[in-house]
C-alpha positions in Angstrom: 26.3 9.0 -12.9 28.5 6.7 -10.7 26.0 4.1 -8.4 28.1 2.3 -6.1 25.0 0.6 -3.8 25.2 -0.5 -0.7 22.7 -3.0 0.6 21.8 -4.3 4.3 19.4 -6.8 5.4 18.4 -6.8 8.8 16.6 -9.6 10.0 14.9 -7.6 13.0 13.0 -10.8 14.7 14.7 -13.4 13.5 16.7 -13.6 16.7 14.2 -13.0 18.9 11.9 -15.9 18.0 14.4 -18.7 17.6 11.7 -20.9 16.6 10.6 -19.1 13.7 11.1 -21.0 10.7 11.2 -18.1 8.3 13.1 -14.6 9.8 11.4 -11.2 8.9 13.7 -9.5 6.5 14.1 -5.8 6.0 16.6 -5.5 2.9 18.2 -1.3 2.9 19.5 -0.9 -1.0 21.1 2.8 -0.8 21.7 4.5 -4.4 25.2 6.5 -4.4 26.4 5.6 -0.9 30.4 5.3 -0.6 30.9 1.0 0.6 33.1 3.2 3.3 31.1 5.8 4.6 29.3 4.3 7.1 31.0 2.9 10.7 31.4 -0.6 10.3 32.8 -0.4 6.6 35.8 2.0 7.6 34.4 5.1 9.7 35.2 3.4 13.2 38.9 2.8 12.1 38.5 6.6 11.0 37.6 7.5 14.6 40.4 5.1 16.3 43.0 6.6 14.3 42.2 10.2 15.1 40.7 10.9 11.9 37.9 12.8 10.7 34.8 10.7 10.6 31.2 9.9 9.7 29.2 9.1 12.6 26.4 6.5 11.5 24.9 4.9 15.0 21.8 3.6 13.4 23.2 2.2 10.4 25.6 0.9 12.4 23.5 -0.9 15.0 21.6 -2.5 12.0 24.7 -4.0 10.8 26.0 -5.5 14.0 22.4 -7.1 14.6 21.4 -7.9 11.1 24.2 -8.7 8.1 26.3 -6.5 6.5 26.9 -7.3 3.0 30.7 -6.7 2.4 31.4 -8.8 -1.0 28.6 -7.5 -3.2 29.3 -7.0 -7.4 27.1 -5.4 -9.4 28.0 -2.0 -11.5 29.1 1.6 -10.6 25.7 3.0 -12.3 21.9 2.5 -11.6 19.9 1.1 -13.5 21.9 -1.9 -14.2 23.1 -2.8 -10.9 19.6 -2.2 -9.6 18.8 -5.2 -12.4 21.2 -7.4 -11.2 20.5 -7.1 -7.6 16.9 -8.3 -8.1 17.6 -10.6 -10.6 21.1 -12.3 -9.5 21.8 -12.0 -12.8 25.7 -10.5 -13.8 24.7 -7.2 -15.6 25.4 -8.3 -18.9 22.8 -10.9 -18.6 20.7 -8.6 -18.0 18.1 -6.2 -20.1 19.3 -3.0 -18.2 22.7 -3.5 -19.1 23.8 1.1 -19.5 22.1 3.7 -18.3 19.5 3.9 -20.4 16.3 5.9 -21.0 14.6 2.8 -22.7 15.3 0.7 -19.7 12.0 1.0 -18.6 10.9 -1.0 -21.8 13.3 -4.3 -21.3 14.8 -3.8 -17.8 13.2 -6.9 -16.2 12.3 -10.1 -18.2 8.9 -12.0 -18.0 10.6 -15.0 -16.7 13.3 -13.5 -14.4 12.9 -14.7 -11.1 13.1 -11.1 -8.4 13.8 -11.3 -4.7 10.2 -10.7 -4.4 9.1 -13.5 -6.6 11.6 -16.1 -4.6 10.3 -14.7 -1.5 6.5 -14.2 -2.0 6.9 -18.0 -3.2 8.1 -18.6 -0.3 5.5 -17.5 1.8 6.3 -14.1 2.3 4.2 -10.4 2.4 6.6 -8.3 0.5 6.9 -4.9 0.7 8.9 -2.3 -1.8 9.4 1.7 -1.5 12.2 3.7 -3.1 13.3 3.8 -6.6 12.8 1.1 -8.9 13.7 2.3 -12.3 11.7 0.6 -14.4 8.0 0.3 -16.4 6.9 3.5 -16.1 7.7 6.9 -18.4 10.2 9.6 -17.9 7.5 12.4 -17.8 7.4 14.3 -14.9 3.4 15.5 -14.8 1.6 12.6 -16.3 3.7 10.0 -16.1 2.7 6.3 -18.3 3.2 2.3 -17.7 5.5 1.6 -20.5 6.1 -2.2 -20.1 3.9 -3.9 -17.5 6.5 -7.1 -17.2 9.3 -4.6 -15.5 6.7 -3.6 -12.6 7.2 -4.8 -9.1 4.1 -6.0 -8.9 4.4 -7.9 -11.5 7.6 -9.4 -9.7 6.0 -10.6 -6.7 6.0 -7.2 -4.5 2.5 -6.3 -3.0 2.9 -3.3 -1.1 4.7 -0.6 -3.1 5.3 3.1 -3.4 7.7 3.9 -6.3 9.5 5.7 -9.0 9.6 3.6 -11.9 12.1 5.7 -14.0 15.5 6.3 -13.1 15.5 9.7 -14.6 12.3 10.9 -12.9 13.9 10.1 -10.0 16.9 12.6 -10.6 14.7 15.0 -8.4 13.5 14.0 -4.1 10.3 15.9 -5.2 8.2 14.4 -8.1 4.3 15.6 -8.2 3.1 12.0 -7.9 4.9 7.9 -7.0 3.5 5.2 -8.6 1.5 3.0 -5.5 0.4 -0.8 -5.3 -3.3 0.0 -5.1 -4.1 -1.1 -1.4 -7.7 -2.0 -2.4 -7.6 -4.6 -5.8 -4.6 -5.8 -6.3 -3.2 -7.4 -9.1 -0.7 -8.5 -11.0 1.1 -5.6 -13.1 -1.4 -3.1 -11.3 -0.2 0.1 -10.3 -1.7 3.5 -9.7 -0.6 7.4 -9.5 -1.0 9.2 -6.3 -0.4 12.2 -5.1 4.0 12.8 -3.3 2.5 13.8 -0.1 3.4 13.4 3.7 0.2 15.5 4.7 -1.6 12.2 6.1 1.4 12.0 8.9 1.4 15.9 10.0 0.9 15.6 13.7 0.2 11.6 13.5 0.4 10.4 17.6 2.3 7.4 15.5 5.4 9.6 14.7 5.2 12.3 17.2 9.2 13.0 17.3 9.4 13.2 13.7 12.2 16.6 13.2 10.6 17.4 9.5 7.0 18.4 11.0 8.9 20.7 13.9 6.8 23.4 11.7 5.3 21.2 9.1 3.4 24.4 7.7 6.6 25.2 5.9 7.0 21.7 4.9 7.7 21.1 1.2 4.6 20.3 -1.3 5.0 17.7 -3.3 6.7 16.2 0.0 10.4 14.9 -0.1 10.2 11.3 -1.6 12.3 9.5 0.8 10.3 10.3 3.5 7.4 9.1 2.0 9.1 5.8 0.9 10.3 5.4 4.8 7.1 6.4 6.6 5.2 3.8 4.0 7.8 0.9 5.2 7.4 1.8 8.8 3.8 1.2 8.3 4.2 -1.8 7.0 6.9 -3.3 9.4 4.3 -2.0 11.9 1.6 -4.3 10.8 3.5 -6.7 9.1 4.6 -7.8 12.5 1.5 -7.8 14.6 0.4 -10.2 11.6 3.9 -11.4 12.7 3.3 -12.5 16.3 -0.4 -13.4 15.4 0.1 -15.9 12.5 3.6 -16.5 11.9 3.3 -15.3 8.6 6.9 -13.7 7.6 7.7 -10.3 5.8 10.0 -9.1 3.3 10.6 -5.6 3.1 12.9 -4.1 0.6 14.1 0.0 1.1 15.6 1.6 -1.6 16.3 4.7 -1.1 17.1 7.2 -3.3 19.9 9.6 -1.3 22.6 10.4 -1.5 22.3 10.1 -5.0 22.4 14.0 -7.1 20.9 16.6 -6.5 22.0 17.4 -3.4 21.0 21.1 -3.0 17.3 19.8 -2.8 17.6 18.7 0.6 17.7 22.2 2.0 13.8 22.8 1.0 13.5 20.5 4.4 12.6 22.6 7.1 15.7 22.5 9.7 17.5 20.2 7.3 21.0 21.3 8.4 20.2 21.4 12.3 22.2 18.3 12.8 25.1 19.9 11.4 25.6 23.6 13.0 28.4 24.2 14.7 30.1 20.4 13.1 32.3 22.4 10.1 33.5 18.4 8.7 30.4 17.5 8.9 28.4 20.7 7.4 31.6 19.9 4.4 30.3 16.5 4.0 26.3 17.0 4.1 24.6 17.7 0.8 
């Protein structure tokens, strides 16, 4: 299972109010994604030379705005590049150091310092939603905490929704994603609830949003990554209202978990391939 990630941080505000000591920060970590697949990285010389290409506009955007990470090392699989991203840490310093179904159990140290330890000791509200990989239990109904020092909330991350196994996230549809409670938090405290989108059917918030078109025939469980997504627009939302009130930054890390396998499971979406009729390269290239 190859993992070459590609991250992005876009510092949306950071521009915009020079004075601001401490940028927002919304980090993109994208599990499976080719370093060339997106404009910037190779598909706008594609385009120039005549080639077939990959049209990216958003991702694009947030590169030219934000930064581009174009000399990263980690490790072509999951779990341990996943460690050493959050940790700095080469991945044979760290726990996670294979693919491993015990990962959960030594993934993350005690003592190693995340991005959302540095960063909440910095000042920051941090935010995390995608796959994580680690402290919680393969099983795919009922789900366990395994190791409560691998959690993100035990790593300085407040606001979460989660997979905290790397093999239950080998499907977009779990039953159920491990939350940061949003009333009691503590450290190494994390709850089960329920992989649903049904709180944003018809929400005047999102009123453009393609998937609830017909939302009766939208999937249940929902699809993961738009739960992760909506849950980090909510945040950025309020995070920067608090923003322009106080002056208190955010850190918001988005790890999602396409394009990695399966990729068949994307067609339980209603309308998922409407973007793509009538494009034969890129109805080839779409999962």
């Amino acid at each position: 299972m190859n993992a070459s990630l590609l991250p992005y941080l876009f510092l949306p505000f950071a521009w915009a109010v020079c004075a601001a000591p401490k940028p927002n920060i919304l980090y993109f970590y994208v599990d499976d994604l080719g370093w060339g697949s997106i404009g910037p990285n190779g598909q706008s010389d594609r385009k120039a030379n005549g080639q077939p290409y990959v049209l990216t506009p958003n991702l694009d955007r947030l590169a030219k705005d934000g930064v581009n990470f174009r000399r990263g090392y980690g490790c072509t699989v999951c779990s341990p590049a996943r460690s050493s991203q959050q940790t700095g840490f080469h991945q044979g310093y760290t726990f996670a150091d294979r693919n491993d179904p015990d990962n959960a159990k030594k993934a993350i140290r005690a003592d190693d310092v995340t991005m959302g330890d540095a960063l909440s000791g910095a000042g920051y509200t941090t935010g995390y939603w995608g796959k994580w990989g680690y402290g919680g239990s393969k099983d795919m109904q009922n789900p366990t905490i395994d190791n409560l020092q691998t959690l993100p909330t035990s790593h300085g991350y407040k606001f979460v929704v989660a997979e905290l196994h790397h093999v239950r996230a080998h499907t977009f549809f779990q039953p159920t994603l491990w939350n940061a409670p949003s009333k009691g938090w503590a450290v190494g405290f994390m709850e089960l609830k329920p992989n649903s989108m049904a709180k944003y059917v018809n929400h005047e918030a999102y009123p453009n949003y393609p998937a609830f078109q017909d939302h009766q025939k939208y999937p249940n469980p929902a699809y993961c990554d738009d739960v992760y997504a909506f849950a980090c627009l909510d945040f950025v939302r309020n995070q920067a209202m608090e923003y322009n009130r106080s002056g208190k930054p955010f850190f918001g890390l988005f790890a999602a978990q396409i394009p990695h396998a399966p990729f068949a499971e994307v067609q339980k979406l209603p309308n998922w391939d409407h973007d793509y009729k009538d494009k034969p390269y890129f109805a080839k290239l779409s999962p």
